[in-house]
ChimeraX commands (.cxc) that place a marker at each C-alpha (Angstrom):
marker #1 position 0.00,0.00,0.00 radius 0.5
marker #1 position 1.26,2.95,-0.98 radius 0.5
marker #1 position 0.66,6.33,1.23 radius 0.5
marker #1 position 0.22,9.66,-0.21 radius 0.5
marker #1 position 0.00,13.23,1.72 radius 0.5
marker #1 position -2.95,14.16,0.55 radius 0.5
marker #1 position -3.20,18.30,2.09 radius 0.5
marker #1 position -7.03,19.79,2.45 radius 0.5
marker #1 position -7.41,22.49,1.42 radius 0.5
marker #1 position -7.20,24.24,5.59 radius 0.5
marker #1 position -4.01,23.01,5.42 radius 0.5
marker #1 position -2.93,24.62,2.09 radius 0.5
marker #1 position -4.03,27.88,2.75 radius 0.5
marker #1 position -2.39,27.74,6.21 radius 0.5
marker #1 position 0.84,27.49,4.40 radius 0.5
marker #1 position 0.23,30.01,2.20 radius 0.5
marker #1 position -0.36,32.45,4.54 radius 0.5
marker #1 position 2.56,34.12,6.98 radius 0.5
marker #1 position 3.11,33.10,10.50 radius 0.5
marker #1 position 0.93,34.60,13.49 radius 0.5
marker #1 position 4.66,36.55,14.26 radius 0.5
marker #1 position 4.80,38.51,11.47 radius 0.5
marker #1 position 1.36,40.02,11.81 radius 0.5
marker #1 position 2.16,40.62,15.48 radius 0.5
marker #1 position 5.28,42.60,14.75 radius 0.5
marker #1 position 3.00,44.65,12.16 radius 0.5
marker #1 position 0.54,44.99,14.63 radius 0.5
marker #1 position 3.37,46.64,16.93 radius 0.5
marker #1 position 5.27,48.42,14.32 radius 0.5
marker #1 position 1.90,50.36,13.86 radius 0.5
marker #1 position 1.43,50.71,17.48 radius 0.5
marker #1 position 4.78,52.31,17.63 radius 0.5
marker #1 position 4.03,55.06,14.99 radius 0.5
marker #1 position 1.07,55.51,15.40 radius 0.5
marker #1 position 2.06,56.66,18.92 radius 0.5
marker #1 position 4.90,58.38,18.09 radius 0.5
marker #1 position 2.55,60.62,15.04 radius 0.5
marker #1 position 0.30,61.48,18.56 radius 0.5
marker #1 position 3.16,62.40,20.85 radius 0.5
marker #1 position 4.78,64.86,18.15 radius 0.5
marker #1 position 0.99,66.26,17.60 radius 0.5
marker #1 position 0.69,67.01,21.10 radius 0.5
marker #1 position 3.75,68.56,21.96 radius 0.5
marker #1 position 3.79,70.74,18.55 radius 0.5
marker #1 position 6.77,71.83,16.89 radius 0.5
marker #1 position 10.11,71.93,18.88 radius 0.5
marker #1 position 12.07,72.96,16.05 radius 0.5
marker #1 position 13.41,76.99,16.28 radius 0.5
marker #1 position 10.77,78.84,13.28 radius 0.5
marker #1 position 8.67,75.85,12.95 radius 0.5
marker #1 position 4.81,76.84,13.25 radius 0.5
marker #1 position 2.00,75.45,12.48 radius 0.5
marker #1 position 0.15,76.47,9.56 radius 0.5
marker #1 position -2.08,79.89,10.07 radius 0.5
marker #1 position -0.06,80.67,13.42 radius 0.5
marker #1 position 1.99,83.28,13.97 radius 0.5
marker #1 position 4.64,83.51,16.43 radius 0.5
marker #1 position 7.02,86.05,17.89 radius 0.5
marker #1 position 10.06,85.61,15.47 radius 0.5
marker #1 position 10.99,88.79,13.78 radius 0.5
marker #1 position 10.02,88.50,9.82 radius 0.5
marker #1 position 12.36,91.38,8.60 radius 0.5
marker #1 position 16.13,91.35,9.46 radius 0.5
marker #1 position 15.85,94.84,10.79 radius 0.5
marker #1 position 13.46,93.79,13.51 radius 0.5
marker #1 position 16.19,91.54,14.97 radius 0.5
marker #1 position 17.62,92.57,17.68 radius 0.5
marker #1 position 21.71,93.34,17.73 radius 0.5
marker #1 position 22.73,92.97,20.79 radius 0.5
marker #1 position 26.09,91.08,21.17 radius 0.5
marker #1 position 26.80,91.86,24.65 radius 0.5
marker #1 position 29.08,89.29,26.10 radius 0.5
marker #1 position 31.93,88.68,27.81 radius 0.5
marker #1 position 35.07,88.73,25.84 radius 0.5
marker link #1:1,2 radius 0.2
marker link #1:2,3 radius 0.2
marker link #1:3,4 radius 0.2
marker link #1:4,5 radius 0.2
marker link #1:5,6 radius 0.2
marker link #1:6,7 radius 0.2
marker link #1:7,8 radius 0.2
marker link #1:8,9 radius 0.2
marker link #1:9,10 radius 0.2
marker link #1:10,11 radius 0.2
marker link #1:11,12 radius 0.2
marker link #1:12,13 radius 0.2
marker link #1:13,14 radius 0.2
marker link #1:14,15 radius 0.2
marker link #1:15,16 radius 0.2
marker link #1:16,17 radius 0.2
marker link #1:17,18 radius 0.2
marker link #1:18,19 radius 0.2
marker link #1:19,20 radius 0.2
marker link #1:20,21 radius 0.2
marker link #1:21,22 radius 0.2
marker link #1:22,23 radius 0.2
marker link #1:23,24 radius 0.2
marker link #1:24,25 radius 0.2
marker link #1:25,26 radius 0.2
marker link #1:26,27 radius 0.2
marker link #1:27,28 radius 0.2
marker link #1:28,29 radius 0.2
marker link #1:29,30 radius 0.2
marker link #1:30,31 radius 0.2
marker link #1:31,32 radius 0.2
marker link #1:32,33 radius 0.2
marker link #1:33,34 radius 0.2
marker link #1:34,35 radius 0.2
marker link #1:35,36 radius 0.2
marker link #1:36,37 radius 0.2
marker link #1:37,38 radius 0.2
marker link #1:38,39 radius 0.2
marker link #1:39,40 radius 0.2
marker link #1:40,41 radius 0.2
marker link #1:41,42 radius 0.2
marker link #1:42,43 radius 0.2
marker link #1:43,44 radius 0.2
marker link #1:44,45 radius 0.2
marker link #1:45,46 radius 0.2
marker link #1:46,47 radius 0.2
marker link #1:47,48 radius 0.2
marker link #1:48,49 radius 0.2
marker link #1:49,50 radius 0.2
marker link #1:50,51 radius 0.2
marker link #1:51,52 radius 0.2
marker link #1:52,53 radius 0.2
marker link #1:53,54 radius 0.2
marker link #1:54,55 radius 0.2
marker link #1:55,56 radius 0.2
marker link #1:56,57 radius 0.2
marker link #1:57,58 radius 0.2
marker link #1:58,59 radius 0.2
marker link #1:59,60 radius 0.2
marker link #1:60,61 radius 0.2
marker link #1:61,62 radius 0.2
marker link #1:62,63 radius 0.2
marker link #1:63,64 radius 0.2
marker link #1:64,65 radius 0.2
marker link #1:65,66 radius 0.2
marker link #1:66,67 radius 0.2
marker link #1:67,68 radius 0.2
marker link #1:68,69 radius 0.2
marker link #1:69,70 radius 0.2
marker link #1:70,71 radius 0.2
marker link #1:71,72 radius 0.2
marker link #1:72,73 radius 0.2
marker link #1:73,74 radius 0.2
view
């Protein structure tokens, strides 16, 4: 008698698909930016002249309205 391997067809599409690890480190890697997209919107901008757009903030827009003073120690 011979014996054959005969897969279903549960079996075939389990192979097919990828292992229950690789969907858990998607799941994650998603976690981890999506959280990361949330802390940077709630802390705004911490670059120097970064705004967001429509706000205005208290840098000087003309080079004359900068101030000059260089006073330090020498």
């Amino acid at each position: 008698m011979e014996q054959t391997t005969d897969l279903g067809l549960g079996a075939k599409i389990a192979r097919a698909l990828p292992p229950p690890a690789f969907w858990a480190f998607l799941f994650l890697l998603g976690a981890v930016f999506a959280g990361a997209y949330a802390v940077g919107q709630a802390v705004d901008p911490v670059a120097p002249g970064t705004h967001r757009p429509g706000v205005t903030g208290d840098a000087p827009t003309r080079e004359e309205d900068m101030p000059m003073d260089h006073e330090g120690a020498h």
